[in-house]
C-alpha positions in Angstrom: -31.3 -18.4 2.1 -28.8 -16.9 -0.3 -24.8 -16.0 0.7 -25.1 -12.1 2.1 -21.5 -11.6 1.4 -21.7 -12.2 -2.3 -25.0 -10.4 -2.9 -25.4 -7.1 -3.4 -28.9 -7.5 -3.4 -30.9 -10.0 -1.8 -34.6 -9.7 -1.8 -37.0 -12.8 -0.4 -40.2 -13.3 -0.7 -41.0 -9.8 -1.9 -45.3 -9.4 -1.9 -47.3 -6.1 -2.8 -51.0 -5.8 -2.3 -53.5 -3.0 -3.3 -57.0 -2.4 -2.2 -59.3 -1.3 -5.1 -62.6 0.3 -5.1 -64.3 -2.6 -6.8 -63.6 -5.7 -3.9 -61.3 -7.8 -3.4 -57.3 -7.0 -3.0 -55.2 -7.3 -6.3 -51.7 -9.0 -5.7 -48.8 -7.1 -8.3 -45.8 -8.9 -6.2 -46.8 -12.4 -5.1 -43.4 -14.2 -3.4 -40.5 -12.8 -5.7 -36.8 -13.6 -4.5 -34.5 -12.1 -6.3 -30.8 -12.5 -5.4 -28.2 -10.0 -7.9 -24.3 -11.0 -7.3 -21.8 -8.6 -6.3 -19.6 -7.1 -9.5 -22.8 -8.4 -12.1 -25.1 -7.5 -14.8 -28.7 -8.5 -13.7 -31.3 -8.3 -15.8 -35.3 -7.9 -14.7 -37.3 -8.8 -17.4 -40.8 -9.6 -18.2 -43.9 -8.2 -19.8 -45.9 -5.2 -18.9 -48.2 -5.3 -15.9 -45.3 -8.3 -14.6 -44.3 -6.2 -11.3 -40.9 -5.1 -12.0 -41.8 -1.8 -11.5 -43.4 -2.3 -8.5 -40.4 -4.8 -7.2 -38.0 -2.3 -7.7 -39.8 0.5 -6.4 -40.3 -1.8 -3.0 -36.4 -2.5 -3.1 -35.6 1.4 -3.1 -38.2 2.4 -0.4 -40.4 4.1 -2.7 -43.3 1.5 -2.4 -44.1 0.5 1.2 -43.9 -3.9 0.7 -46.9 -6.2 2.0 -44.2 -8.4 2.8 -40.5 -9.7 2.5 -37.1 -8.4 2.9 -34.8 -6.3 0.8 -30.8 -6.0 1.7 -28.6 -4.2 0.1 -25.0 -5.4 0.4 -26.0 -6.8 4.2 -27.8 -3.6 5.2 -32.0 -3.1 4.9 -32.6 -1.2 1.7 -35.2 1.3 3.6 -32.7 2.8 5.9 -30.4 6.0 5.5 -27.3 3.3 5.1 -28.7 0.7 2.6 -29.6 3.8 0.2 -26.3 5.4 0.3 -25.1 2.7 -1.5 -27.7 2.9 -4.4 -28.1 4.9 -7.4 -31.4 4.6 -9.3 -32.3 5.8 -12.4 -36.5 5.5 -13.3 -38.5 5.0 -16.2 -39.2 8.1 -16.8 -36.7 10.7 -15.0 -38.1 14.4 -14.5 -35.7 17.2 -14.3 -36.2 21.3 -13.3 -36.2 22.5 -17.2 -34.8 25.4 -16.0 -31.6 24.2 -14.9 -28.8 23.5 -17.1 -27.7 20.0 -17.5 -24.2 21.2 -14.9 -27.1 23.0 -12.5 -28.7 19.9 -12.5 -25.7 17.8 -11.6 -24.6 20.1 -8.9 -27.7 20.1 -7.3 -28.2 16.3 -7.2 -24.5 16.2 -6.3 -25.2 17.9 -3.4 -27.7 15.6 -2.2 -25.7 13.1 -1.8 -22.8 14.9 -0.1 -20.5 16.1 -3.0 -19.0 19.6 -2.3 -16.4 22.1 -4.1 -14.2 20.5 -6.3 -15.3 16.9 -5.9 -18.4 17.5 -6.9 -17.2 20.2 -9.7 -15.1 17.2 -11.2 -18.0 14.3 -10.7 -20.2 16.6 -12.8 -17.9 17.3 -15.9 -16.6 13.0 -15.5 -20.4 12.2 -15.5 -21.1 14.5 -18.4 -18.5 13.2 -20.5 -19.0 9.5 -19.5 -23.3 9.5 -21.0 -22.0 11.8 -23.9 -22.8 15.1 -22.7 -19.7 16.7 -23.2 -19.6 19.9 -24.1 -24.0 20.3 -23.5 -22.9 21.1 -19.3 -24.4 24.8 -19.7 -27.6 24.2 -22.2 -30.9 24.3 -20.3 -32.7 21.1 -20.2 -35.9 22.6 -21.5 -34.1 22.4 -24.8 -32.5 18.8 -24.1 -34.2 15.6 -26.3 -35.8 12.5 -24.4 -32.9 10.9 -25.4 -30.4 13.3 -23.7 -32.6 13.8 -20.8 -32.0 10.0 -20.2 -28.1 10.5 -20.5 -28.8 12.8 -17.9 -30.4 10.7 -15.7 -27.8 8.2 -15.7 -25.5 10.5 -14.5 -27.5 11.6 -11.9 -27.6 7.8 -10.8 -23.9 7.8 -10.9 -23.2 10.5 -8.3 -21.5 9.5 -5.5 -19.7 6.4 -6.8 -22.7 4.0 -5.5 -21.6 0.2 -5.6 -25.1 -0.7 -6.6 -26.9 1.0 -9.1 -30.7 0.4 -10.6 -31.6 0.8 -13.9 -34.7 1.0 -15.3 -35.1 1.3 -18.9 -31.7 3.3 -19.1 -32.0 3.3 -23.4 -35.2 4.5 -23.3 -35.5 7.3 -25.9 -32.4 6.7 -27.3 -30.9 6.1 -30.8 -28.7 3.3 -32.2 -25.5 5.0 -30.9 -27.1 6.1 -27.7 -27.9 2.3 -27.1 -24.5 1.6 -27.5 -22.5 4.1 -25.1 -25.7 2.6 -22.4 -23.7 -0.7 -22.9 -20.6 0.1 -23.0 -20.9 2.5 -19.3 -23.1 -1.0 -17.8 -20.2 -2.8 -18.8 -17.6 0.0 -17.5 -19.3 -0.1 -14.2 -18.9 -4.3 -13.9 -15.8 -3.9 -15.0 -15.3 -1.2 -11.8 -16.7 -4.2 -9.7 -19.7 -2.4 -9.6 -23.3 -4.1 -9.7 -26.0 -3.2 -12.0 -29.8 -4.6 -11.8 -31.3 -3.5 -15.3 -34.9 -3.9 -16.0 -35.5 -3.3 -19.9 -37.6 -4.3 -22.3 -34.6 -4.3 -24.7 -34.1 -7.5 -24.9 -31.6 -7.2 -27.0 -29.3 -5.3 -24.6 -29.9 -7.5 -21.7 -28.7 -10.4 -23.7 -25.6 -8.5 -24.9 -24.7 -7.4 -21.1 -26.3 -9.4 -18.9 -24.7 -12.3 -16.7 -28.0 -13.6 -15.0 -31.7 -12.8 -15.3 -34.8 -13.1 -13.6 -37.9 -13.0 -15.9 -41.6 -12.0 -13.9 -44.6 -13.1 -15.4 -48.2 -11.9 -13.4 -46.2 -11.3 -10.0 -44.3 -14.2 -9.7 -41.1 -15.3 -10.8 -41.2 -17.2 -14.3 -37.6 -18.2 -15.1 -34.1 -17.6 -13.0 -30.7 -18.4 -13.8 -27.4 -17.6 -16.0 -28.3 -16.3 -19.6 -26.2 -18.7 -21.0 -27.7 -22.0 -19.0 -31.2 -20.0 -19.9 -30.9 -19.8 -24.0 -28.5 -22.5 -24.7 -30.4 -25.5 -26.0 -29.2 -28.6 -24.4 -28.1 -31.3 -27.2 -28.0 -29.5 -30.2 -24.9 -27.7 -30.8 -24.3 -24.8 -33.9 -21.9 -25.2 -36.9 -21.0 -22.2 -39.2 -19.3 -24.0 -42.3 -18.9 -22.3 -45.7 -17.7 -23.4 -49.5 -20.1 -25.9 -49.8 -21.9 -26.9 -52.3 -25.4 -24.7 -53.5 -27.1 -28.1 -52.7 -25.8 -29.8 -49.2 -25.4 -33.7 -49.9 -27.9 -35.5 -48.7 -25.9 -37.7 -46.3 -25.0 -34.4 -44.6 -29.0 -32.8 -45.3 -30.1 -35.8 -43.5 -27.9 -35.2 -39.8 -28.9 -30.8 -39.7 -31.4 -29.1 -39.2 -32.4 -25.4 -38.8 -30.8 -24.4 -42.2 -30.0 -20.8 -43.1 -27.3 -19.5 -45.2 -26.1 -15.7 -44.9 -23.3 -14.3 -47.6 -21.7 -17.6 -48.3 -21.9 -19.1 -44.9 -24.3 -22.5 -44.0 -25.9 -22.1 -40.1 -27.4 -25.3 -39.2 -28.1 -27.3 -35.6 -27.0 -30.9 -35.1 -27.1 -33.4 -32.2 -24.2 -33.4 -30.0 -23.2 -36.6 -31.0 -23.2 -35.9 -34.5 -21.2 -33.4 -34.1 -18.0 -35.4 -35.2 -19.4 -37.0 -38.1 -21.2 -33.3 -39.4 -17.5 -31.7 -39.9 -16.2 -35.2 -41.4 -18.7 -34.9 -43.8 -18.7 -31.0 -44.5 -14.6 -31.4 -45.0 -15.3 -34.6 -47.3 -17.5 -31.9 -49.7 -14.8 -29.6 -49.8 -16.2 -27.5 -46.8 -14.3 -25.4 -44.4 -15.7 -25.3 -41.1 -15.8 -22.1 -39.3 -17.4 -22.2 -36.1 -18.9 -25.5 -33.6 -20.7 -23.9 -30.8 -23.7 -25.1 -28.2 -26.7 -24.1 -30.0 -28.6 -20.7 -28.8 -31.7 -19.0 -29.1 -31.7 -15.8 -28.8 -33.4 -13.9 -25.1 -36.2 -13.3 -27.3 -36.9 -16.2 -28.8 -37.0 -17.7 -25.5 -39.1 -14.6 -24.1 -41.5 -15.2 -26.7 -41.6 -18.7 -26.2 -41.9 -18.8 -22.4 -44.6 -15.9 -22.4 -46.9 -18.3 -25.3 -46.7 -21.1 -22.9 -47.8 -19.2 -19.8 -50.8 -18.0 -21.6 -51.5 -21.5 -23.2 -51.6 -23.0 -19.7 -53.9 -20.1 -18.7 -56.4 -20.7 -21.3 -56.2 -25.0 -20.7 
């Protein structure tokens, strides 16, 4: 059982079933807990056809569960209370293309109970915050995908929820658009808000991300701190630069995973070389410049985890 007052959400033993024409029931959700910590960055991760979708959709009432429970802060997410505290943004968000961007604020402002000059105010703040400032009174038929995804974050922003959903929130979205989706993730933690971010951007959920949760085939693959998840335990990373074009071989012979980039030698060691490596870079005139744990990146360890599964399917 996980710690209600810390979580802001708290799902166990989540299960989703489908009849199909052709027989038997297909299982998309087979006993997922998740559990996201109040004032985080949680990431969802895990390839198409993995049941995120489906999990989140269950979490927000849309999808009626075949089993499990889903709290938000405490309260069941399927009642009138648990929603009010969420804000969800979907894959694909659809507005009126009618509207104007500040029509469509107002009207999904309303919705959730903001009136006159509240809601005035939220709308021209939301705008502003996703990079719409100044585009409140073009129509959204004109609007790109990637500003009709700025839109949709705001729209998941009304109200000031404490817990908001994201799912695919870059989608659509250029370089610099990617960037401002980080930096208003990071705003709202920084608020001591709590943001559960399914992306396939993996990438971005290494950048914000505090914990993750990776689904492979309806179940859950992997769990835990991103850090604990892609450090790799025993080998530790040294950046050193000015040595020689040719490492000497007492110091070839103790690294491994050699690159160079604009002057600068990467390699791994073990963590008990670790003390002899710099003696030895410093003793061939070397400077060192950084001695961290060693790290693969999320998608290195995505790629890796995902080969494995299907290698164990096919033994």
């Amino acid at each position: 059982m996980v710690d209600e007052a810390t979580q802001a959400i708290a799902v166990e033993h989540a299960r989703k079933v489908y009849a199909t024409r052709t027989g038997g029931p297909r299982t998309v959700v087979d006993d997922v807990s998740l559990s996201v910590t109040t004032g985080t960055i949680h990431g969802l991760l895990g390839p198409n056809g993995a049941g995120k979708t489906t999990a989140l959709k269950m979490l927000l009432g849309l999808v009626r569960p075949s089993g499990g429970t889903f709290l938000v802060e405490g309260v069941p997410s399927n009642t009138p209370h648990g929603r009010a505290s969420l804000g969800f943004l979907p894959e694909q968000p659809y507005f009126p293309t009618q509207l104007t961007a500040a029509e469509a604020l107002r009207l999904y402002g309303r919705l959730v109970g903001l009136r006159g000059s509240e809601l005035a105010s939220e709308t021209d703040r939301l705008l502003a915050l996703v990079g719409l400032e100044g585009r409140s009174h073009d129509v959204l038929a004109k609007f790109s995908r990637g500003m009709l995804q700025r839109l949709g974050v705001a729209q998941a922003l009304l109200g000031g929820p404490d817990v908001v959903v994201l799912d695919e929130p870059s989608s659509g979205l250029d370089p610099v658009g990617q960037r401002d989706m980080r930096n208003v993730m990071l705003g709202l933690r920084d608020e001591g808000r709590t943001v559960l971010l399914s992306s396939h951007q993996l990438s971005e959920v290494e950048a914000v991300c505090d914990r993750v949760t990776i689904l492979n085939r309806g179940r859950v693959a992997a769990e835990g701190h991103i850090d604990d998840l892609l450090n790799t335990a025993g080998r530790t990373s040294i950046r050193a630069r000015e040595l020689p074009a040719e490492l000497p071989p007492d110091l070839a012979a103790l690294v491994g995973d050699i690159a160079t980039s604009g002057g600068v030698w990467i390699f791994s060691v073990h963590d008990e070389d670790v003390r002899k490596v710099v003696d030895l870079v410093d003793d061939a005139s070397g400077t060192v410049v950084s001695v961290n744990p060693k790290r693969e990146s999320l998608e290195e360890y995505f790629t890796r985890m995902m080969a494995s599964a299907s290698a164990g399917e096919v033994a």
